[in-house]
LODREN-420415 format. One record per residue (C-alpha): x, y, z; residue number from 1. Coordinates in steps of 0.001 Angstrom, whole numbers. Example, Ala and Ser with C-alpha at 12.3 -4.5 7.8 and 13.67 -1.06 7.14 Angstrom:
REM residues 2
((12300, -4500, 7800), 1)
((13670, -1060, 7140), 2)
REM end
This chain:
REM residues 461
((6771, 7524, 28585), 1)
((5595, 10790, 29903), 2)
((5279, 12283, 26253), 3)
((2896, 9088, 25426), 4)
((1112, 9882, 28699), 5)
((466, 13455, 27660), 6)
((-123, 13184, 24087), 7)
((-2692, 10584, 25015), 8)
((-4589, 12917, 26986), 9)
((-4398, 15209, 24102), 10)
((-6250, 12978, 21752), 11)
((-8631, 11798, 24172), 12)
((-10002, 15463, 24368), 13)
((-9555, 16353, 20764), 14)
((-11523, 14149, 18460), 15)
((-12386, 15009, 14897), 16)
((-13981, 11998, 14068), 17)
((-10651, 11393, 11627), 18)
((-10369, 8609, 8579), 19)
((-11622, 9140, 5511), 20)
((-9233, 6319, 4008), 21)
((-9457, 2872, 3073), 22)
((-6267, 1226, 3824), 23)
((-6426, -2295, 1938), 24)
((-8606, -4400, 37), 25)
((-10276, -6185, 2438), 26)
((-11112, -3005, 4306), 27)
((-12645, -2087, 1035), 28)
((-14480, -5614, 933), 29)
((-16134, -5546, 4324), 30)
((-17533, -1633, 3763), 31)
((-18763, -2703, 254), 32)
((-20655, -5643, 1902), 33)
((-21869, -3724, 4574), 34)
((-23906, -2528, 1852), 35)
((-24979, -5414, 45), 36)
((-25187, -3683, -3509), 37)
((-22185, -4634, -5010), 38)
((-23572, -3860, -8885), 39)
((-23006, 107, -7927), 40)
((-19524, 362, -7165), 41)
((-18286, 1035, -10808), 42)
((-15666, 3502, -10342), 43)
((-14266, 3026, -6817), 44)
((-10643, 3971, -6975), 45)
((-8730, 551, -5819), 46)
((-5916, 930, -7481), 47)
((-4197, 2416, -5247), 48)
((-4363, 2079, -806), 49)
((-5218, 4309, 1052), 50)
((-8022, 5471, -785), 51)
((-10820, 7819, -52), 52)
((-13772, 6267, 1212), 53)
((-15767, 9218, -461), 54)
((-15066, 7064, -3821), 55)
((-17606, 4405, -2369), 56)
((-20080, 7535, -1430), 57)
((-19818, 8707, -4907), 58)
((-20366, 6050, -6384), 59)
((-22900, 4859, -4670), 60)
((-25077, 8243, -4942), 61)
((-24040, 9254, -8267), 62)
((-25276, 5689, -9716), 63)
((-29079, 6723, -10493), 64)
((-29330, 3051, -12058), 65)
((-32240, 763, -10364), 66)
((-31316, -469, -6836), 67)
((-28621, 1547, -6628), 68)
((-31135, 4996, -6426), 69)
((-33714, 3005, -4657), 70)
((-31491, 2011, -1649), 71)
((-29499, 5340, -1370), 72)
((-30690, 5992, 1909), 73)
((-30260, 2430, 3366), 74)
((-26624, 2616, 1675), 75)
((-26299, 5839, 3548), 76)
((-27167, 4353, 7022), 77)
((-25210, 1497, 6860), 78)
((-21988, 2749, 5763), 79)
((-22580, 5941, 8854), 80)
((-22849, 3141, 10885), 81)
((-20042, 1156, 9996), 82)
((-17552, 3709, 9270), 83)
((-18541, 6591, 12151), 84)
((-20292, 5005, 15280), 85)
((-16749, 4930, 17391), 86)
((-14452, 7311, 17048), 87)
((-11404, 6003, 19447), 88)
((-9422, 2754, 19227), 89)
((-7079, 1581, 21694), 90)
((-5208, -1361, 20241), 91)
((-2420, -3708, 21470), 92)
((165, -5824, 18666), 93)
((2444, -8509, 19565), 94)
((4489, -10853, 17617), 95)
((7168, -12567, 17095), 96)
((10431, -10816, 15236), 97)
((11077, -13119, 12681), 98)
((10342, -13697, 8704), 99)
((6832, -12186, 7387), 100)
((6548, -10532, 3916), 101)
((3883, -7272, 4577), 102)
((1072, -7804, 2326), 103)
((-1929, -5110, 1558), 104)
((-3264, -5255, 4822), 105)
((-2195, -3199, 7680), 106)
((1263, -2734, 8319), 107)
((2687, -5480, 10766), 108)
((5408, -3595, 12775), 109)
((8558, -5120, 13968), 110)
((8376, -4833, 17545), 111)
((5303, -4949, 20367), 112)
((3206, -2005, 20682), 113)
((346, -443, 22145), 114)
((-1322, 2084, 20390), 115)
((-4466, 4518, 21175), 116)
((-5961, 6215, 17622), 117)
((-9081, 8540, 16241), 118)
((-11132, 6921, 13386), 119)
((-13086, 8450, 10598), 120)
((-14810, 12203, 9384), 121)
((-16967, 13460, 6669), 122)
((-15675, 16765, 5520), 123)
((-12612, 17033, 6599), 124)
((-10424, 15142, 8889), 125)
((-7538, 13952, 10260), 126)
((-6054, 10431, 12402), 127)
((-4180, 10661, 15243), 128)
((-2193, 7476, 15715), 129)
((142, 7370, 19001), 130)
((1977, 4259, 19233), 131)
((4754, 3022, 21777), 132)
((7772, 1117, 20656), 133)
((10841, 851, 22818), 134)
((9363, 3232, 25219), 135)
((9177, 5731, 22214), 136)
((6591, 7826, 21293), 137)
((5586, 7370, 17430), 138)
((3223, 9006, 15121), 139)
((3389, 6535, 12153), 140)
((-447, 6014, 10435), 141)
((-1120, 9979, 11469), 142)
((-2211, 12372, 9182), 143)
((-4811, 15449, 8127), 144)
((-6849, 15946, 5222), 145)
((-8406, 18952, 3793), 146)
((-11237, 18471, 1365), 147)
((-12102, 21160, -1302), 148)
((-14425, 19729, -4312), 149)
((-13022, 16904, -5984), 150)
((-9814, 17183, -4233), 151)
((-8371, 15791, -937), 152)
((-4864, 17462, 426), 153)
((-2911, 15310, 3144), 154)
((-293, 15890, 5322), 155)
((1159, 12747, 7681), 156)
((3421, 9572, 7723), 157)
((1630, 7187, 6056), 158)
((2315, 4409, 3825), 159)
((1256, 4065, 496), 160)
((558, 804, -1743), 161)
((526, 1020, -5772), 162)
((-445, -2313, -6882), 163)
((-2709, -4470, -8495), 164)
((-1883, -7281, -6165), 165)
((-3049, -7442, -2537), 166)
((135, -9592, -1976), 167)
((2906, -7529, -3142), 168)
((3578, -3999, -4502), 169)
((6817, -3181, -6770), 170)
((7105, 547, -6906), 171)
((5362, 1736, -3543), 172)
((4571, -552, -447), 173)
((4119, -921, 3296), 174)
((6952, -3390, 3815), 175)
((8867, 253, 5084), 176)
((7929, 2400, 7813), 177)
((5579, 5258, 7441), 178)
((7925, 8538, 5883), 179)
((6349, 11821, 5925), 180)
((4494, 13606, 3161), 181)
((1826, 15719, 1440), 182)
((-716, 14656, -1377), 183)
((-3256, 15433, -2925), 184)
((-5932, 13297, -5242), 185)
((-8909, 13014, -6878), 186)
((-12249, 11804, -4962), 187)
((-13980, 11155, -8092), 188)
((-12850, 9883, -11128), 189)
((-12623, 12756, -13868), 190)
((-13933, 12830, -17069), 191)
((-10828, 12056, -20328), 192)
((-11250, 14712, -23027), 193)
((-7731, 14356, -24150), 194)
((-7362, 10002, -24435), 195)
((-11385, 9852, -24413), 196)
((-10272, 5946, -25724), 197)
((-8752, 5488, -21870), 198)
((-12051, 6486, -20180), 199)
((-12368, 8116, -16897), 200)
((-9269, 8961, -14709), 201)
((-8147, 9473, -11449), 202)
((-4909, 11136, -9855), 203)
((-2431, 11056, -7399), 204)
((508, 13373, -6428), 205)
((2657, 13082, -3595), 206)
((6720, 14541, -2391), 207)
((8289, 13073, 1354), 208)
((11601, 12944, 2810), 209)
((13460, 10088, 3192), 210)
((14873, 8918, 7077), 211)
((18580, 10985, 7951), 212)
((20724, 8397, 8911), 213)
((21117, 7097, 4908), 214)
((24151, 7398, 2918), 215)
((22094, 10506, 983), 216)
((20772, 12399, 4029), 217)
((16506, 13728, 4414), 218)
((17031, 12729, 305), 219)
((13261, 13289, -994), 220)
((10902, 10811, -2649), 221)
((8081, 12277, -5181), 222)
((5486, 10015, -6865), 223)
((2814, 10504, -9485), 224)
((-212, 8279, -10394), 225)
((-2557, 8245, -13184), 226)
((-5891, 5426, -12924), 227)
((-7537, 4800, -15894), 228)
((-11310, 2874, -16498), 229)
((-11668, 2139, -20075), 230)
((-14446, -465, -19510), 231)
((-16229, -2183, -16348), 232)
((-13909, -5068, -17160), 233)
((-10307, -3016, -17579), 234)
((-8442, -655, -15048), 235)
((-4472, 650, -15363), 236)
((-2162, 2773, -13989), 237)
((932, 4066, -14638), 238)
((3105, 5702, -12044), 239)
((6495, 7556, -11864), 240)
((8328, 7831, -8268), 241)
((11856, 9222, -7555), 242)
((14358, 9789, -5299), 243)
((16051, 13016, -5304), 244)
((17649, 16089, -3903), 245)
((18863, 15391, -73), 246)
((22423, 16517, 1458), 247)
((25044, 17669, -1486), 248)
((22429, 16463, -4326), 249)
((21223, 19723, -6722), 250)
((17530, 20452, -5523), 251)
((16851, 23269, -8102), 252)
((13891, 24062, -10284), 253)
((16295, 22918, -13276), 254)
((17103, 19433, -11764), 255)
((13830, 19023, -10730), 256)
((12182, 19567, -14047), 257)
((14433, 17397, -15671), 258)
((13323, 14783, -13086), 259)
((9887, 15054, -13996), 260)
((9862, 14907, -17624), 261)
((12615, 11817, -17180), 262)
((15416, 14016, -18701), 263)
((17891, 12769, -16232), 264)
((20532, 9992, -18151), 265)
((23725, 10517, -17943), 266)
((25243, 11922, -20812), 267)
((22604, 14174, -21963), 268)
((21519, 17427, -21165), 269)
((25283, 17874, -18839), 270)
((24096, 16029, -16861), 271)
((26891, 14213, -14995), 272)
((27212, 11965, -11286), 273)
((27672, 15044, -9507), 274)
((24111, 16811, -10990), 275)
((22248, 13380, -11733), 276)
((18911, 14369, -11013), 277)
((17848, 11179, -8975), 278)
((16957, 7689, -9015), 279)
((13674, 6873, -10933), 280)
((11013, 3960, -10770), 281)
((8393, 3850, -13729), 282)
((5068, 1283, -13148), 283)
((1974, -149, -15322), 284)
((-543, -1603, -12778), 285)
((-2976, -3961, -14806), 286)
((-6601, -5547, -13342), 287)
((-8686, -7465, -16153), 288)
((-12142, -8761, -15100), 289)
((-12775, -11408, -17673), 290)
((-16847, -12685, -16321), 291)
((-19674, -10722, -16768), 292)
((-20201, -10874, -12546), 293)
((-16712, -9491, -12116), 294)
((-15871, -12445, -9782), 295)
((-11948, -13592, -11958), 296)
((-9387, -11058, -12907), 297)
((-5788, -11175, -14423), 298)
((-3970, -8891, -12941), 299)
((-87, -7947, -13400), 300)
((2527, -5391, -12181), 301)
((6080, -4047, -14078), 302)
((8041, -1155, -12396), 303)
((11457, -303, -14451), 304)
((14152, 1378, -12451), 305)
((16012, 2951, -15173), 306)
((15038, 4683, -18714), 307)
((15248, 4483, -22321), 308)
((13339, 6626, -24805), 309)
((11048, 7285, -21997), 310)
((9831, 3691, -21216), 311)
((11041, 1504, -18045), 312)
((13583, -233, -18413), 313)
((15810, -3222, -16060), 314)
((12049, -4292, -15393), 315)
((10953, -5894, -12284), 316)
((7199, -8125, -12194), 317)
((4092, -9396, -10653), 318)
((1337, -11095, -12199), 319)
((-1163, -12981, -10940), 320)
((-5288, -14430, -10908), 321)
((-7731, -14177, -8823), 322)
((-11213, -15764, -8488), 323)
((-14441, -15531, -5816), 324)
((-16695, -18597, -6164), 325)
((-19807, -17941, -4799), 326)
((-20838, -21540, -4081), 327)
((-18469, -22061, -671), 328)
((-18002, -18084, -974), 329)
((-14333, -18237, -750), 330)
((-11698, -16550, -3297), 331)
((-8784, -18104, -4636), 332)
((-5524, -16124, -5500), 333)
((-2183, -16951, -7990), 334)
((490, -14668, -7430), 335)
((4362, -14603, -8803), 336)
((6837, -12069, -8024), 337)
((10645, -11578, -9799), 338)
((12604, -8484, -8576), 339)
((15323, -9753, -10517), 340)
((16451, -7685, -13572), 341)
((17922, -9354, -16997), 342)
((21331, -9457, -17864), 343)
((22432, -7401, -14805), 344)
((22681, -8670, -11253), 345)
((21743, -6456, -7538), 346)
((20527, -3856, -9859), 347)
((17002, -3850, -8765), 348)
((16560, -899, -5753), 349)
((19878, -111, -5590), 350)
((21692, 2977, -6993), 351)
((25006, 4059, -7528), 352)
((24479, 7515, -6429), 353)
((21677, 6726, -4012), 354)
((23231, 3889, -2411), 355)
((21450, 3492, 307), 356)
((18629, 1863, -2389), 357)
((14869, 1860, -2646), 358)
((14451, 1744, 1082), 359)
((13491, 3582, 3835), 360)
((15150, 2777, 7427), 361)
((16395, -125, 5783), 362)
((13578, -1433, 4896), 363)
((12295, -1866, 1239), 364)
((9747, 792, -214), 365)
((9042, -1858, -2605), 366)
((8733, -5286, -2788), 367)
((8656, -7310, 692), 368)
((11282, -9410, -980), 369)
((13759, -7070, -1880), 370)
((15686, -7014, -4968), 371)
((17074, -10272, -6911), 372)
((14315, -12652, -5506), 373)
((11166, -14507, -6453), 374)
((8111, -15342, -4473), 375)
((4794, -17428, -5419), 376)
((2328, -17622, -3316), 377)
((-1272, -19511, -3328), 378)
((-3642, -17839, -1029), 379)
((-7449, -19114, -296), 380)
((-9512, -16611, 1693), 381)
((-13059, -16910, 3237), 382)
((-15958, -15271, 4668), 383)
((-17226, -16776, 7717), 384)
((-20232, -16106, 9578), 385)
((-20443, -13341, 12168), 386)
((-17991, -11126, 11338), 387)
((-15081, -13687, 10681), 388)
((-12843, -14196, 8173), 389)
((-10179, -16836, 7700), 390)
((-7006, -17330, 5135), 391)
((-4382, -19809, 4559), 392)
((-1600, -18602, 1870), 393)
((1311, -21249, 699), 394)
((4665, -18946, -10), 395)
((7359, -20427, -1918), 396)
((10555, -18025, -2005), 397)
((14583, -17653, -3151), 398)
((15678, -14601, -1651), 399)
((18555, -12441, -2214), 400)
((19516, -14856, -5077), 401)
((22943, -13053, -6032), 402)
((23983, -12512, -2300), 403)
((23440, -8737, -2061), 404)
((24741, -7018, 1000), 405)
((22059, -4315, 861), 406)
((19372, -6674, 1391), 407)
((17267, -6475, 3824), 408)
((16414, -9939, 5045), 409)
((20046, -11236, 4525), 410)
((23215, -10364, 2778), 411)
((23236, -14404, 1367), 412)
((21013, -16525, -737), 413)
((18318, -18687, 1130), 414)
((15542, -20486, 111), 415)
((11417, -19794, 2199), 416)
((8900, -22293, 2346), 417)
((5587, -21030, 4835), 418)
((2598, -22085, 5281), 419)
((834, -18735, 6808), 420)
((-3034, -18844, 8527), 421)
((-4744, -15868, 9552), 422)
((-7973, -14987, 10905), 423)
((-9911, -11582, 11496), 424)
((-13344, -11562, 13526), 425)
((-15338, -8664, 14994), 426)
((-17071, -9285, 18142), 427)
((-19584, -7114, 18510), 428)
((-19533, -3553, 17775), 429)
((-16396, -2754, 19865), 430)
((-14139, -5566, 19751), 431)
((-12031, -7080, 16702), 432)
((-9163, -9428, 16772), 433)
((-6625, -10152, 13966), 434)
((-4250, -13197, 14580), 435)
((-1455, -14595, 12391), 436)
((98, -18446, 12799), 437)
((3317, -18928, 9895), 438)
((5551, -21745, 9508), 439)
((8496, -21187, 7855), 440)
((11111, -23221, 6883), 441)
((14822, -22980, 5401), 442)
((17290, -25402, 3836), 443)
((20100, -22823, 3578), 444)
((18829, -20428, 6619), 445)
((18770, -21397, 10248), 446)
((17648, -18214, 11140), 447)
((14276, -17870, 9222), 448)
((13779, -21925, 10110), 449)
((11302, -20704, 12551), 450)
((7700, -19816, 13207), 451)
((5953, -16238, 13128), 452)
((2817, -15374, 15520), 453)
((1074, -12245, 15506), 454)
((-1798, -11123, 17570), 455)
((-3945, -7357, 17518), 456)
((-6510, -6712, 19748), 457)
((-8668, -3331, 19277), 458)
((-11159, -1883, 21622), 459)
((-13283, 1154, 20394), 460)
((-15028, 3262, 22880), 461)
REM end
């Protein structure tokens, strides 16, 4: 508690203005209509969270196209406004420890906790997050950046989502705690002069380490992203994370290349248990914007966990639509998830050498879910007056279908039925609230038969 005390003090007297990231999409939703001109955000980078919010600066002032040059200025102020007037949050999160799958929004811990935080910079930046649980002092959601050009470098614990779907992410998620990395990305999207057919692209690199107390001890995670914008109407990505190295794996240049360039089977190359490289996840992230207004998109999600010939294979998926009606001014969302593989049962985030799985303090890096389950979920959002917004999402689940002891949520089948509401509203220009109401219900599970609350409160001074 004393640490807390004094790192508190710390922060209050050191404040860099900090985040220069969006977290989720509906952070990314109430920025963009903070500034009312939706028709010039043509290459914001959301296919990936966090995300710069110098994507939305860019392309706001590098759009010389009608309204968008006339209303620079006003774009300017309101989004300085928004993002900059208060620089330090102290926030407070209870709920209730029982069954919620994380979604793209902010990370819902597992335990209560009070936590005092920096918000948002220019040039450079960083976020100091300093959070309490169990009387421990954690730094999960901190981080620095270093801007040069078109080029951000970070350094922190932060999570990272890798998904077209606001409800789930296959590959890279924030179902786990935060682990620590460094990155580095693109701000602006980059023009194609070898796949000119692909359009622009964007990038992102990152390498962590894993928790200690795993079966592979401090083993390393590494993950690369590619975004491509063919069209206003089309945006994909394809992705390649691994685990590797970590104590008695091979960490050398030779194991690492062969990582990289997905040389790593067994069989080939010597390569045997004892030098297997590490434990790979391939992705395709898909968005399709089928109306001229942009307001209904497809969207779907495969991540493989093994190779062959250089494509995923033992494929996991998400798909899903989505559509805004402006009439009631509410948006309607399909989703399906199946972390189930074919032909081959608890193979999905699990690894024979790694076998402490796709996960990180138990938790999955993936999928809420886990492996071997499905979810579907029907989700209506809306935008409310004054600052408030309201969702109620349907979830229909069968988790841990072939009873695998690794899973998280239990090592036996059950069946999920919830009904989840949630509400956000600002009040003011210093107060926001965020609460969370789910019923859940189980035939086969006593223990998730039960009902989930969640409450945040922030004050910014």
């Amino acid at each position: 508690m004393k640490n807390l005390i004094l790192l508190t003090l710390i922060f209050i007297q050191f404040n860099s203005s900090a985040s220069i990231y969006i977290h989720n999409a509906t952070e990314e939703v109430l920025i963009k209509n903070q500034l009312n001109i939706d028709n010039c955000f043509k290459n914001a980078n959301s296919q990936h969270y966090p995300y710069p919010v110098s994507n939305i600066y860019s392309d706001v002032f590098n759009n010389e196209e009608g309204d968008c040059n006339n209303n620079q200025q006003s774009a300017l102020n309101k989004l300085n406004k928004y993002l900059y007037s208060n620089k330090k949050i102290f926030g407070v999160e209870l709920n209730t420890d029982d069954l919620y799958f994380q979604d793209s929004s902010n990370r819902i811990n597992e335990s209560n906790i009070y936590y005092v935080q920096t918000k948002f910079d220019k040039n450079y930046s960083y976020k100091l997050k300093i959070s309490n649980t169990d009387e421990t002092a954690s730094l999960d959601g901190s981080y620095i950046s270093l801007i040069s050009k078109n080029h951000i470098v970070t350094i922190g614990k932060l999570n990272y989502w890798w998904s077209s779907s606001d409800e789930i992410a296959l590959s890279l998620s924030n179902t786990s705690k935060p682990f620590t990395s460094i990155s580095i990305e693109s701000i602006n999207s980059i023009e194609n002069k070898f796949i000119p057919f692909f359009g622009p692209f964007s990038y992102k690199f990152f390498i962590g380490k894993l928790e200690e107390e795993r079966i592979i001890s401090n083993a390393k995670i590494l993950g690369a992203k590619l975004n491509f914008y063919p069209n206003q109407h089309l945006n994909f990505s394809i992705s390649r994370t691994a685990q590797f190295g970590g104590k008695g794996r091979p960490e050398d240049l030779k194991s690492f290349i062969n990582l990289v360039v997905g040389r790593d089977n067994r069989g080939s190359n010597s390569i045997n248990r004892s030098n297997e490289p590490g434990n790979q996840m391939a992705s395709l992230n898909v968005n399709y914007y089928y109306l001229k207004n942009k307001n209904a998109r497809f969207y779907f999600n495969i991540s493989g966990q093994d190779e062959a010939g250089y494509l995923p294979s033992r494929v996991v998926s998400n798909i899903g639509h989505e559509v805004y009606t402006e009439t009631f001014d509410m948006t309607y969302t399909l989703d399906h998830t199946d972390t189930e593989t074919r032909n081959i049962k608890n193979y999905s985030y699990n690894h024979e050498v790694y076998e402490s799985g796709w996960r990180h303090e138990t938790l999955p890096l993936g999928a809420s879910i886990d492996g071997d389950s499905k979810m579907l979920i029907f989700k209506v959002k809306k935008v409310l007056e004054n600052n408030f917004n309201a969702s109620i999402k349907f979830i229909d689940a069968d988790i841990n279908k072939n009873n695998n002891s690794l899973n998280y949520w239990s090592q036996e089948y059950f069946d999920l039925t919830a009904l989840s509401f949630r509400v956000d509203k600002r009040f003011g220009n210093r107060f926001t609230a965020s609460a969370i109401a789910q019923v859940n219900s189980s035939k086969l599970n006593k223990k998730f038969d039960k009902n989930f609350y969640y409450v945040n409160i922030e004050y910014a001074f």
